[in-house]
N, C-alpha and C positions, 0 to 999 in steps of 0.2 A: 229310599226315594230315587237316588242316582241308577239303581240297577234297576228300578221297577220302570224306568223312564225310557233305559236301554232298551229291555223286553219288547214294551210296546211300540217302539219305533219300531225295529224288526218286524213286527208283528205287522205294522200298517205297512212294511215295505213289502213282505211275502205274500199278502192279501192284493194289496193292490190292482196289481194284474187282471186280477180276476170278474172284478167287477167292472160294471160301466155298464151301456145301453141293454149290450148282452153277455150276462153272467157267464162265466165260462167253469168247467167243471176238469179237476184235475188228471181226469184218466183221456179226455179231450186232448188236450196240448200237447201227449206225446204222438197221438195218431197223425200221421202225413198226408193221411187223407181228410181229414176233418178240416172244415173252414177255421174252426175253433184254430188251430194248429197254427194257423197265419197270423191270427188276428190276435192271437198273445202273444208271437215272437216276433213280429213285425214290427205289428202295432201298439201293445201294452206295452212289455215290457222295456221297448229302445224310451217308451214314453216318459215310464216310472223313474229310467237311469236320465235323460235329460234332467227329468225336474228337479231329481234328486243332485245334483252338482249345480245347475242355475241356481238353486235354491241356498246351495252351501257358498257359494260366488258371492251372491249378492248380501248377507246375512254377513258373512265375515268380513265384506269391503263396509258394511255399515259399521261394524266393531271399530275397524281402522280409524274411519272419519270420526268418529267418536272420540278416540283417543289422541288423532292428532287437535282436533279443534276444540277438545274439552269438553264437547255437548252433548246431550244424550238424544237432543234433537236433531243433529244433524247427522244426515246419509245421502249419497248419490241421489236419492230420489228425491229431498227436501229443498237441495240445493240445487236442482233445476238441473243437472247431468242426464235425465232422462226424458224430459222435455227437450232439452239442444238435441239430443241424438234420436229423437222421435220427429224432429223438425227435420233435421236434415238427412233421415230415411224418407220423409214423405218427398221433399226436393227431390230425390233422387229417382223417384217412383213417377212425378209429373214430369220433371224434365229431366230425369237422366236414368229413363230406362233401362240403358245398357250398363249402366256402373251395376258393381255388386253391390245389395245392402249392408253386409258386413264393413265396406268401407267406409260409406259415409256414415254407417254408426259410429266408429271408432271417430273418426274424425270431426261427428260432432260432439262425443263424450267428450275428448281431447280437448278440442276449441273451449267448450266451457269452462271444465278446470284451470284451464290458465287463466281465460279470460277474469275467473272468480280469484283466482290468486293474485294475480299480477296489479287486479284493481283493488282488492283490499290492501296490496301490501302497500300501493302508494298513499292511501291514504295513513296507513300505520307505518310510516318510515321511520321512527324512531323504538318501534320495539323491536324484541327479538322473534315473538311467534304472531301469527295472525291475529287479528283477535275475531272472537267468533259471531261477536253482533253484528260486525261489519257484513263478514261474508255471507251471513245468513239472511241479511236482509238485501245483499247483492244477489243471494241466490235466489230470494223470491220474486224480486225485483226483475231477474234475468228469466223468470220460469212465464212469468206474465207477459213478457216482450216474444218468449217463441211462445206459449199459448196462442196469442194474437197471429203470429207470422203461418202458423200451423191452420187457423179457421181461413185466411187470407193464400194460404197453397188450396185450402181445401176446397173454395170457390172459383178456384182458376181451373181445378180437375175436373175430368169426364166422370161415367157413374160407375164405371169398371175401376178409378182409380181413387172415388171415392169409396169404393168398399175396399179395396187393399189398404187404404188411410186406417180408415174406421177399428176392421181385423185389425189391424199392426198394432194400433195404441191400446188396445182392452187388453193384449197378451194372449198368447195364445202357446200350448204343447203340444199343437200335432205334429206327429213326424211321421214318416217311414224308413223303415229302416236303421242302423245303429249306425250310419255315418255323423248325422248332426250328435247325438248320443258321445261319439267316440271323441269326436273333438273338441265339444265340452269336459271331457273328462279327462285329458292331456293339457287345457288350458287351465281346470281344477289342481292337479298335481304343480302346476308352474306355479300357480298363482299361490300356492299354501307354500309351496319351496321360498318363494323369494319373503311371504311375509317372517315366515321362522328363520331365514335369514336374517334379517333383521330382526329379530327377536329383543335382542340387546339396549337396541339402540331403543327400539321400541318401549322400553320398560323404564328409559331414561326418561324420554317422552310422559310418561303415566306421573312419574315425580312433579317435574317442573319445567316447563323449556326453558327457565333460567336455568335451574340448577343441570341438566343436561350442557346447557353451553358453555357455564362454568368447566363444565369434566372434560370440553374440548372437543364435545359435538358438536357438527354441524348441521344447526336445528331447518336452517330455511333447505337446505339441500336435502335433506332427509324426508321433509313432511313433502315437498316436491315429488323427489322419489317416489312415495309411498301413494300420492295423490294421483300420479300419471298411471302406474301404476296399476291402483284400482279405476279408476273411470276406463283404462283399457281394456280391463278384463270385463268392465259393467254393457262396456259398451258393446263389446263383443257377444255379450249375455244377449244384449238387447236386440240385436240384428236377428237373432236366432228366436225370441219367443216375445219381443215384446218387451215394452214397459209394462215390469213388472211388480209393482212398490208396496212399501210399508215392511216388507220382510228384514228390510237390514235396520228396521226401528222396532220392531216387537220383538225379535228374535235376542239381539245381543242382551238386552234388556232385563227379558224374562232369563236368561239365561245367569245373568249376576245376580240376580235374587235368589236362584234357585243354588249357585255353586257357593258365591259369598266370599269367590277370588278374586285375586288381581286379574284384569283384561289381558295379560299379557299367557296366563296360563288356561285361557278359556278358547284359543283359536281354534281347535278343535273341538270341543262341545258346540261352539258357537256353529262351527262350519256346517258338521254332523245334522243339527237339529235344526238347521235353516235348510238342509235339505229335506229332513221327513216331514217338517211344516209345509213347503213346497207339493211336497207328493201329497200328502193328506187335505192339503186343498184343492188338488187337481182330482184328488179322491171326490172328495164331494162336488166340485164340478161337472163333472162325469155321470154320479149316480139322481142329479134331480132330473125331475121328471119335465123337462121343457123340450122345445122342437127340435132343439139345438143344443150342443154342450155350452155349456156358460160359460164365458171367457175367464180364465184365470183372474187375469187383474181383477175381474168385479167378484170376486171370493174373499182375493187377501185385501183388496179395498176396503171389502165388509167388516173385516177383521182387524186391520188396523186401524181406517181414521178415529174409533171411538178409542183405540187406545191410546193414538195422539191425541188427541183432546185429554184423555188422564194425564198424560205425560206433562202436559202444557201446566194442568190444574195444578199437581204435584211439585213444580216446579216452582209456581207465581206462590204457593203456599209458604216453600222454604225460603221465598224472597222476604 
């Protein structure tokens, strides 16, 4: 089952390329004079390696929050991390032009996870880990306040800056070139360094935050860590293609079903198959037949709310 799972990733990774508005044909893409030529080494294939690391990013910061808040429901995206950093991308587009986007992503990811930690922890001052109702209903709670702030930028903007709005929140993988490509894939490698660094500690965490505190961990500094962390790397995702959600809730998910390990041994499958999930829906975005390529988000949108609604169902069942 594991090797027949490997093949076919491979398989939709090597395909990939190929398809889209126009098919492209393999004896095409080595010729330098062919348009083909351009438009698979340009344009597909810097495409396939973005989505494929965004994809593995966001999939593995979902596993993270999972294991540090216990929920199977919670990811950057649930807890309104990509709502704050979709807020204060559009800020930055109506009244601050000149800033980079990548800044004020990061620093709207940033602002929220604290904001979400800092305020559950005051309400839980007497435990040792978060607790996850809190934050999760702070998350939802915080995702409705930028919702609002976000319709409220949207009517203060012009119609040039409502459709950068618009593109920026559905998601989006166009690039050119393997500059945006390559620095997703240097912030890929950091980001899988620093969680297998923490490996360990990580593994306490999956026990018990009591029983990790007991051994002499330092559980509020560590979930911290892990928390800035990931909303940096998400946020960094985000600047580049978009909110782009549900992947770090279907992925880790589908993925303990299928291995039947501990979370701490799965950061690589997880990572892996949240990137060919990525591409294989950018695959099918690409190949319908509309005027337009379909925005990413409204793909894995497609595909995930119905499986949060199973998760939700499955969950109230075992209550």
């Amino acid at each position: 089952m594991k090797i027949f799972l490997y093949i076919f990733a491979f398989i939709i990774l090597l395909i990939s390329p190929f398809f889209g508005e126009i098919t492209l044909k393999l004896d095409d893409i080595f010729d330098t004079l062919n348009s083909s030529n351009m438009v698979f080494w340009d344009l597909r294939v810097p495409r396939v390696v973005l989505a494929f690391f965004v994809g593995g990013i966001l999939s593995l910061g979902g596993l993270i929050f999972q294991i540090i808040f216990k929920n199977e429901l919670i990811t950057p995206y649930t807890l309104g991390i990509a709502s704050g950093t979709t807020l204060f991308t559009a800020v930055a587009i109506v009244f601050f032009p000149m800033l980079n986007i990548t800044i004020s992503s990061i620093f709207g990811s940033i602002t929220t996870i604290l904001i979400l930690y800092f305020i559950s922890k005051k309400i839980n001052k007497n435990s040792v880990a978060v607790s996850t109702n809190s934050i999760l209903l702070i998350g939802i709670a915080l995702s409705y306040f930028y919702s609002s702030a976000l319709m409220l930028v949207f009517y203060m903007s012009n119609l040039q800056e409502n459709y950068s709005i618009i593109r920026f929140t559905l998601g989006s993988l166009d690039t050119v070139g393997f500059s945006n490509s390559f620095i997703l894939m240097l912030l890929s490698f950091v980001f899988y360094g620093v969680i297998y660094f923490y490996k360990d500690k990580i593994k306490l965490l999956l026990i018990c935050n009591d029983t990790a505190f007991l051994k002499g961990l330092n559980v509020n500094k560590i979930n911290l860590i892990l928390l800035v962390v990931v909303s940096l790397c998400v946020g960094i995702c985000i600047s580049f293609v978009g909110p782009i959600g549900f992947i770090g809730l279907v992925i880790p998910h589908v993925i303990k079903l299928i291995y039947k390990q501990s979370a701490d041994k799965l950061f690589f499958p997880v990572f892996f198959f949240g990137g060919i999930f990525l591409v294989f829906s950018d695959l099918i975005s690409r190949n319908l037949h509309t005027d337009s390529t379909l925005p990413i988000g409204v793909v894995t949108a497609f595909i995930g709310a119905p499986f949060f609604v199973y998760l939700l169902i499955k969950r109230n069942k075992k209550v």
